[in-house]
VMD Tcl script that draws the C-alpha trace (Angstrom):
set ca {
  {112.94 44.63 -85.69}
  {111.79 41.50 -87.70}
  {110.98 39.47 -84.88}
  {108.62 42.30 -83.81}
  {106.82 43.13 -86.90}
  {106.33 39.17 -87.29}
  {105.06 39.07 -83.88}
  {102.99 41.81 -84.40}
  {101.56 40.61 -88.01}
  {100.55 37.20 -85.82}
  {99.12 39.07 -83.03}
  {96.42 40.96 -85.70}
  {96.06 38.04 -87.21}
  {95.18 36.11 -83.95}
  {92.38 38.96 -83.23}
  {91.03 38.70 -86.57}
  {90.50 34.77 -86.22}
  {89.44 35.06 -82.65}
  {86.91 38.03 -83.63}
  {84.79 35.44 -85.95}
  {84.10 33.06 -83.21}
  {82.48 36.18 -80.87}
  {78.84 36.02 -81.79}
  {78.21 39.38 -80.35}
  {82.12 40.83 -80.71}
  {82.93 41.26 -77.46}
  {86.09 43.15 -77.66}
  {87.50 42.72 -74.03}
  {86.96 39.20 -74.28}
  {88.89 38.65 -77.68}
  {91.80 40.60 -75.95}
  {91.91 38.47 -73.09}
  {91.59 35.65 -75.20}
  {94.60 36.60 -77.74}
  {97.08 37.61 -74.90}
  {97.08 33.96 -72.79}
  {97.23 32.12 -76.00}
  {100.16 34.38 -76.86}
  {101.42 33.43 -73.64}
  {100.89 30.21 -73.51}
  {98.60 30.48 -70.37}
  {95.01 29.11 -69.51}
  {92.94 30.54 -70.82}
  {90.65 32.30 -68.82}
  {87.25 32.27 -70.05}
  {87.33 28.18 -70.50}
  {86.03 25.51 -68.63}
  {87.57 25.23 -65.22}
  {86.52 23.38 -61.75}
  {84.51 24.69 -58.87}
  {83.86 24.09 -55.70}
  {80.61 22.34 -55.55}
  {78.21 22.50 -52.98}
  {77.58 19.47 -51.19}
  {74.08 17.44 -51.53}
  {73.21 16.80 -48.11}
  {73.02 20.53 -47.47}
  {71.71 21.50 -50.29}
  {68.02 18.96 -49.57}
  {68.41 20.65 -46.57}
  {68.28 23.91 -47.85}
  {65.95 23.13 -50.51}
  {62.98 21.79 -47.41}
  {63.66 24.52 -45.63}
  {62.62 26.84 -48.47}
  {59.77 24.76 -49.08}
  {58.25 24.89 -45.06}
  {58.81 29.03 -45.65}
  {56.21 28.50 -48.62}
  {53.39 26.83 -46.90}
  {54.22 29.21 -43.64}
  {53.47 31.61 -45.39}
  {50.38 30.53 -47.39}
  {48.46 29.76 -44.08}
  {49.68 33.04 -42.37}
  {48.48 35.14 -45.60}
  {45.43 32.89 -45.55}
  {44.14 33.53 -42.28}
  {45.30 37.39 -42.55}
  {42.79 37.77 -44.93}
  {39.86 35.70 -43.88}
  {40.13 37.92 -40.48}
  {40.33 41.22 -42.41}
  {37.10 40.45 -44.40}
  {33.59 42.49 -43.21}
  {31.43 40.29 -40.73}
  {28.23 38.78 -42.29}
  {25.45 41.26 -42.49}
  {22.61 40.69 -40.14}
  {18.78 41.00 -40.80}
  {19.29 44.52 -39.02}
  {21.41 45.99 -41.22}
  {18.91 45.60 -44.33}
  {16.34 47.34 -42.51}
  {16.37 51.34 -42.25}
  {17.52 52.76 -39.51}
  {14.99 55.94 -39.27}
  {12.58 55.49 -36.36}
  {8.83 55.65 -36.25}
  {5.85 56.74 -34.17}
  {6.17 54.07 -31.29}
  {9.88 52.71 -32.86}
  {12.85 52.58 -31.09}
  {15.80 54.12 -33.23}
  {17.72 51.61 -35.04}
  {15.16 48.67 -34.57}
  {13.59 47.47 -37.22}
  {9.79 47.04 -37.77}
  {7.43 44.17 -37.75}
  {6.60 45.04 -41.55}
  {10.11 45.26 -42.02}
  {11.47 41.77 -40.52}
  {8.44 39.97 -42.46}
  {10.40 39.14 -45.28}
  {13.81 38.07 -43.97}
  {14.43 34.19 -43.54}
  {15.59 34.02 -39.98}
  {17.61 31.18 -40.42}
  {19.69 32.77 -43.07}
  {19.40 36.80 -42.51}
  {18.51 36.69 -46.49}
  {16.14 39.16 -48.58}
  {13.89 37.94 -50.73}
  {15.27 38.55 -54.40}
  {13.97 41.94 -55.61}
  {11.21 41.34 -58.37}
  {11.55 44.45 -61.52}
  {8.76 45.77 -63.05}
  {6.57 42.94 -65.51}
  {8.93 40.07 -63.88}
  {6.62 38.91 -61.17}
  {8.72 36.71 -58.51}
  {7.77 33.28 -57.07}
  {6.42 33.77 -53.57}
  {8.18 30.84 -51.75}
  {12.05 32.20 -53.49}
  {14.31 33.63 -51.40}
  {17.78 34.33 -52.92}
  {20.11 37.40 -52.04}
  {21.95 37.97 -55.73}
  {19.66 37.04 -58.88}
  {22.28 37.97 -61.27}
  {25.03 35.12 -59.66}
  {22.29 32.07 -60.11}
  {21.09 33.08 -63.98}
  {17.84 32.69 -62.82}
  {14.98 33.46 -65.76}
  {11.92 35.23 -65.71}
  {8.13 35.53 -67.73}
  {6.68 38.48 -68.11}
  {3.65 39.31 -66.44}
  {0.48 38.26 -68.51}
  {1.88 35.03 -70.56}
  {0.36 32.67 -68.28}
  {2.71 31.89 -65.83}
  {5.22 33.80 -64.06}
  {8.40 33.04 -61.86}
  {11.13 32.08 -61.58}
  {12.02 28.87 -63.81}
  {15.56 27.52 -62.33}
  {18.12 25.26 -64.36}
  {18.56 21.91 -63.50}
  {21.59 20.77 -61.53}
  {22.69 19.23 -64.68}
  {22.87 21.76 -66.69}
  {25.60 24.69 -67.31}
  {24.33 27.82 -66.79}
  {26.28 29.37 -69.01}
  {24.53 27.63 -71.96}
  {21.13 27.34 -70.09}
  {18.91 29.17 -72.78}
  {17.07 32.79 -71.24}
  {13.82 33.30 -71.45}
  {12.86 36.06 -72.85}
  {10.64 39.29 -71.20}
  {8.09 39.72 -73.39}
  {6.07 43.03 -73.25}
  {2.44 43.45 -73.82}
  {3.21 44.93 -76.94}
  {5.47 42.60 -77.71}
  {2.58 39.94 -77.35}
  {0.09 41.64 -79.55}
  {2.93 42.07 -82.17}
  {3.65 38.34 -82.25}
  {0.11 37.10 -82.61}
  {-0.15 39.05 -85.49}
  {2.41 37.35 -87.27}
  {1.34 33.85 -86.23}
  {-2.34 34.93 -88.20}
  {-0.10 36.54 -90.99}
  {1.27 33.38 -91.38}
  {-1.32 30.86 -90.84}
  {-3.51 33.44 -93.50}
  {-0.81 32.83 -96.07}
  {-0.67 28.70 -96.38}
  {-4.57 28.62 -96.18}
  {-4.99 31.32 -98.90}
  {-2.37 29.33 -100.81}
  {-0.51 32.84 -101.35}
  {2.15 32.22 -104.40}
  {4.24 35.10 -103.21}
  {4.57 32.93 -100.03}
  {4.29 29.24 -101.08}
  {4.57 28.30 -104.53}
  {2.83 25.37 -105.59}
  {4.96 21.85 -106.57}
  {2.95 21.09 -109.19}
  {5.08 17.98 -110.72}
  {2.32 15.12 -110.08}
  {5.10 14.04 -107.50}
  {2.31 13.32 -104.87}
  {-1.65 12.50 -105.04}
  {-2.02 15.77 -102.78}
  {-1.41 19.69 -103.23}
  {2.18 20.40 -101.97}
  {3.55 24.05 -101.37}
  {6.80 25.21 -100.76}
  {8.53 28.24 -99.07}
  {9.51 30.72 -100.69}
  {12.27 31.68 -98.60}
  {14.53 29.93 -95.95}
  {12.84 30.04 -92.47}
  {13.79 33.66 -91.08}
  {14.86 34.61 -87.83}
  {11.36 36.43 -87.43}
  {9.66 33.17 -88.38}
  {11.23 31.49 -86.05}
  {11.39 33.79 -82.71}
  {7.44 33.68 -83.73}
  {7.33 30.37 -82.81}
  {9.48 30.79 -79.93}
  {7.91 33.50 -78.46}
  {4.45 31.50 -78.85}
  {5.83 29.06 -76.88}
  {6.89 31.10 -73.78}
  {3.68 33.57 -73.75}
  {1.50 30.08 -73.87}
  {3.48 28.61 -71.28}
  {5.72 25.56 -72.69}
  {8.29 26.58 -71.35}
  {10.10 23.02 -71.30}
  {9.51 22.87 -75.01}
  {11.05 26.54 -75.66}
  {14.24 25.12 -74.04}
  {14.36 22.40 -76.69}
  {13.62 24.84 -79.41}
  {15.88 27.28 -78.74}
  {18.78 28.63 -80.91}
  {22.22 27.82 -79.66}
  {23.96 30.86 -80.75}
  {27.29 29.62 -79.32}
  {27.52 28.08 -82.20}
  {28.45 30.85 -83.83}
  {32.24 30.92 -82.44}
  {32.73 27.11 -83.91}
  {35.14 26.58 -85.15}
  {34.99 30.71 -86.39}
  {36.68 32.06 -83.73}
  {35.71 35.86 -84.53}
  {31.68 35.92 -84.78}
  {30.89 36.77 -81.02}
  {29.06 39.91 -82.32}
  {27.05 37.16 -84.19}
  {26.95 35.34 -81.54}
  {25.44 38.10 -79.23}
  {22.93 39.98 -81.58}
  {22.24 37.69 -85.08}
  {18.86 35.80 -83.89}
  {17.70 38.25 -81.57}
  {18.17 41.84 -83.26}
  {15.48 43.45 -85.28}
  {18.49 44.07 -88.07}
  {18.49 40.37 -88.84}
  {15.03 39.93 -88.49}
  {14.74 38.62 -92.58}
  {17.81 36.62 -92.30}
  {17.66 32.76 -92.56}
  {17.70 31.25 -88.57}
  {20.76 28.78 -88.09}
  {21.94 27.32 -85.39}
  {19.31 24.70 -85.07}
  {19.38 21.25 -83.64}
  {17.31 19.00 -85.58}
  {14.56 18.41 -84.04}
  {14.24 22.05 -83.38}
  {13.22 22.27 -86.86}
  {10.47 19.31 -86.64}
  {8.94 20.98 -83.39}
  {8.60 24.08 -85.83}
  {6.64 22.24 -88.41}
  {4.28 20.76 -85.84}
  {3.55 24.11 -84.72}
  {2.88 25.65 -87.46}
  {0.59 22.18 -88.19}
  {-1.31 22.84 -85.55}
  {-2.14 26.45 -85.75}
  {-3.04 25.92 -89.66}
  {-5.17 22.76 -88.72}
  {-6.68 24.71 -86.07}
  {-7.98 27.72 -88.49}
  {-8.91 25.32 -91.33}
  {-11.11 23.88 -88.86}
  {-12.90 26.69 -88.14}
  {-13.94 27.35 -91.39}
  {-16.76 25.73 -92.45}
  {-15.91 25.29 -96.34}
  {-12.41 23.88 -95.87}
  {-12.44 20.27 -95.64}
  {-8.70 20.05 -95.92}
  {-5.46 18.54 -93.49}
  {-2.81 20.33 -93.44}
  {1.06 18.70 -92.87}
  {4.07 20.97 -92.71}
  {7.18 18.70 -92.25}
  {11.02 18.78 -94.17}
  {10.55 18.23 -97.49}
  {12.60 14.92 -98.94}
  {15.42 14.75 -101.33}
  {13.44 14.42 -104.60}
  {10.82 17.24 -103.95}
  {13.69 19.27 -102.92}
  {15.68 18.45 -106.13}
  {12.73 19.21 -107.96}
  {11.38 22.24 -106.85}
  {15.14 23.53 -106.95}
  {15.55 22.93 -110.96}
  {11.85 23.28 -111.49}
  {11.46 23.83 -115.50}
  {14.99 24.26 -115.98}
  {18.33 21.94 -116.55}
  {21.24 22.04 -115.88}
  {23.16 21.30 -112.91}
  {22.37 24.92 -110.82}
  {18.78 26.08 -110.11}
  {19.25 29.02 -112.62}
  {19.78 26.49 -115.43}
  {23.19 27.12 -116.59}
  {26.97 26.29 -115.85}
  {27.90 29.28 -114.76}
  {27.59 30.85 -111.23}
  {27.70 34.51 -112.53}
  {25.50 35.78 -115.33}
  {25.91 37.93 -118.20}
  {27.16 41.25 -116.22}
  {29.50 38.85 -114.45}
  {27.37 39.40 -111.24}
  {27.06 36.39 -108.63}
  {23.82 34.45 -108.85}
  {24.02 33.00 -105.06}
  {25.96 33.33 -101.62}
  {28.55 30.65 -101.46}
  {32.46 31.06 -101.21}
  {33.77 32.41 -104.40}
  {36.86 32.68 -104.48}
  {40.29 34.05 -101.99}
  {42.25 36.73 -102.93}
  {46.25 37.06 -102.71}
  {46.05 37.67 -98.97}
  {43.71 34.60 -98.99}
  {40.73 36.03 -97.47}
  {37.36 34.77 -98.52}
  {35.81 37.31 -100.92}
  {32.11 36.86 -100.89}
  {29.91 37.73 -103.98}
  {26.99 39.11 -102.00}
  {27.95 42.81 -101.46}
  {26.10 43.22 -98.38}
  {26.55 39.61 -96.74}
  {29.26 39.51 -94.28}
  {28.05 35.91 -93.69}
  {25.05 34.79 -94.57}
  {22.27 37.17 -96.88}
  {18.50 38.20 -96.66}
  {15.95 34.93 -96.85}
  {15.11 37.10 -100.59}
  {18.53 38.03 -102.34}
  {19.12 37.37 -106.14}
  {16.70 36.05 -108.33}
  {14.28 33.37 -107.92}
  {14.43 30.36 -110.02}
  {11.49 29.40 -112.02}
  {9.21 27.98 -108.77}
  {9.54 31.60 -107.25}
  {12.36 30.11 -104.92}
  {15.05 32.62 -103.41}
  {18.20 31.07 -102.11}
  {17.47 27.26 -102.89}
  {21.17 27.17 -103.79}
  {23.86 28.66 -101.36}
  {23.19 31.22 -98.22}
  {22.72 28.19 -96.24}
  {22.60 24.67 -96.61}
  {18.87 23.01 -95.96}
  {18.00 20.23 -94.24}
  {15.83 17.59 -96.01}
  {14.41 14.22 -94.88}
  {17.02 11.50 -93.88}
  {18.01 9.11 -96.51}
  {16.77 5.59 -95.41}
  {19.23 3.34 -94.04}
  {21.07 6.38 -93.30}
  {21.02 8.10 -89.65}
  {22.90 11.18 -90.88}
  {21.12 14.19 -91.73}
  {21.08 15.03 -95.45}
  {21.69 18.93 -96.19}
  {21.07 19.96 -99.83}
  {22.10 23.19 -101.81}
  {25.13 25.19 -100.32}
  {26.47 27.24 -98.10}
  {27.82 30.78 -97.65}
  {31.05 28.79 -97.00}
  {31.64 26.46 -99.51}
  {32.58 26.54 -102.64}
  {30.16 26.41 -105.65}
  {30.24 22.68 -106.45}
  {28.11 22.55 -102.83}
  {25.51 24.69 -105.01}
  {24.70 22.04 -107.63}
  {21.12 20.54 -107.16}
  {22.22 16.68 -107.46}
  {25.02 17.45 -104.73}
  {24.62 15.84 -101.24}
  {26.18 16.19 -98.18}
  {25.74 14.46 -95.24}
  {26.17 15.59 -91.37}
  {25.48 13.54 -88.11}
  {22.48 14.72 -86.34}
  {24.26 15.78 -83.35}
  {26.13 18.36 -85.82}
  {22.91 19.89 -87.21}
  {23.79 23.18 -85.25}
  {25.35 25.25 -87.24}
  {25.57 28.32 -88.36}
  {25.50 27.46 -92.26}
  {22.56 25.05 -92.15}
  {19.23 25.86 -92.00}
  {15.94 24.81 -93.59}
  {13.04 25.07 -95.77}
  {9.44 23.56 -95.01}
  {6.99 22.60 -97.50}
  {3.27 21.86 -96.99}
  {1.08 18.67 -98.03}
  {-2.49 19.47 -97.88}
  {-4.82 16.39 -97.94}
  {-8.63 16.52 -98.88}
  {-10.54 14.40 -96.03}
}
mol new
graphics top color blue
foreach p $ca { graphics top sphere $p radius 0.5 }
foreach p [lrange $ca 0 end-1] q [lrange $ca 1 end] { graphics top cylinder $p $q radius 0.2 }
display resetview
């Protein structure tokens, strides 16, 4: 009776030692396990030797597997290439109804006049105000990206990329509409009206004895509508070549912020962002606006009899930035104090405040998922909105220096950025982006 109530006290014992070394307490297995080390057999669930096949027949095996493969991709191949529809002949695009003196089925002289007989191709079908080069002859407009001008801007066509060129980022011309048209020339006077009136609302005066000449400044940031102005001038005159230069590239957008393609898709072109600040802008983008504008201001001015000024528009530099920025105030923001909230603890610009515990950005502009209206907050003592933060402005390069020189904040960084005598610097190739924009001022010269 002792022996077996020993032997029984080792055999739990055994099951309770073997049970922690089963990760997932497989019961049959500890069982097994205790009863051949009880009697002293081999274990079964240990290492052991098997019969191994040998290497010569298993290459063999291993090439025939591999011939199956490429069998098979050549039979499934050809299956389908012989189960695809035969190429469509010029017949087959022509209706089938028969005429006075027509034989059913075949199609008309009128009807064959417009297929390529080489190719059996259509012409591509033109849509109503997007006239169609005469000499094109393409079956599927929508696989090339070709672009088209609406009908009264002076052209017309079809404008194909270059080779060169990815489609994909090839920039669209737009369709404008005759409405459209008038709409835009409109604003071109509008603004043309407002730097030869000298409208303060509009452009402030610099008057800091800076320069020998009258210098205004813009109120606001360049706007989306400002800038699709100038685009859309472009295309209804024609330039086409230097609208592809100009445009935006919203791709931007999704660099490096991965989640914007609703920005992406809608923020320069839709009428809700219209009074936004434009971004996205290579640099000399922004000088081929300011020669624009130039020109149509010059061209006005000259037509008046009593004005006997020259007009410039160009990026103002670093010092009449800095200074219209503080204008009569000091300190190291445009608002003159320390402090980027005021008295009510309200935010006094669009920059990156602060993240909260889940570390998302919290941004102090209520309504400004990224960037804010070209007139948000107050202005400083100039009339300036937004000199500091929404978006970072370009000024003249520094000489010596080929980087471009952005003063003034950002929507995304932090409030430091904000401070007037802050620089930072960004190669030219990097000027698209969708926190930088800009902020023209004008030099008017008496001749």
């Amino acid at each position: 009776m002792e022996n077996k109530s020993k032997t029984a006290t080792d055999t739990e014992q055994l099951l309770r030692q073997a049970a922690l070394f089963s990760e997932y307490d497989e019961r049959e297995t500890v069982l097994d396990m205790t009863a051949n080390f009880l009697l002293n057999e081999t274990p079964a669930y240990g290492p052991h030797k098997t019969r191994s096949i040998p290497k010569f027949y298993l290459n063999i095996f291993l090439a025939g597997l591999l011939v199956l493969g490429i069998g098979l991709f050549f039979l499934l191949r050809g299956s389908g290439n012989s189960t695809q529809p035969a190429k469509s002949t010029a017949a087959e695009h022509t209706q089938t109804t028969s005429g006075p003196g027509q034989e059913p089925g075949k199609p008309s002289g009128t009807e064959t006049a417009g297929i390529t007989a080489a190719t059996g191709d259509r012409p591509a079908p033109s849509r109503p105000g997007t006239p169609v080069a005469e000499d094109s002859t393409q079956t599927d407009t929508e696989t090339k990206n070709d672009f088209y001008v609406a009908r009264g801007n002076g052209g017309g066509g079809r404008i194909a990329p270059p080779a060169r060129v990815k489609r994909d980022t090839w920039p669209e011309i737009p369709e404008i509409s005759e409405a459209e048209i008038a709409a835009n020339e409109k604003r071109k006077a509008d603004m043309v009206k407002a730097i030869l009136k000298q409208e303060k609302r509009s452009w402030p005066g610099m008057n800091f004895e800076i320069s020998p000449n009258t210098l205004l400044i813009s109120a606001t940031e360049v706007s989306n509508q400002e800038y699709r102005t100038f685009l859309y001038d472009l295309v209804i005159n024609n330039r086409l070549d230097e609208f592809r230069a100009a445009a935006i590239v919203d791709s931007m957008w999704n660099r490096p912020y991965k989640d914007n393609e609703s920005y992406r898709k809608h923020y320069s072109t839709h009428p809700a962002y219209n009074d936004y600040p434009v971004v996205n802008l290579r640099y000399g983008s922004m000088l081929a606006y300011c020669r624009w504008l130039s020109e149509l201001v010059n061209k006005a001015a000259a037509d008046r009899p009593r004005n006997n000024n020259s007009y410039e528009i160009r990026l103002p530099s670093e010092s009449e930035w800095m200074l219209a920025a503080l204008g009569n105030q000091t300190g190291p923001y445009p608002w003159g104090g320390p402090y980027v909230r005021n008295s009510k603890g309200l935010f006094l610009a669009n920059f990156q405040a602060f993240r909260d515990s889940s570390g998302r950005v919290q941004l102090p502009y209520k309504d400004a998922s990224i960037t804010a209206p070209v007139i948000s907050y107050f202005p400083n003592s100039v009339g300036l909105y937004c000199i500091s933060g929404n978006v970072a402005e370009v000024v003249q390069p520094v000489p010596g220096n080929d980087s471009l020189l952005i003063k003034g904040g950002a929507w995304n960084m932090p409030a430091h950025f904000m401070q007037v005598k802050n620089r930072r610097f960004v190669s030219r190739d990097s000027a698209a982006q969708s926190f930088i924009g800009f902020r023209p001022i004008v030099e008017i010269k008496t001749k």
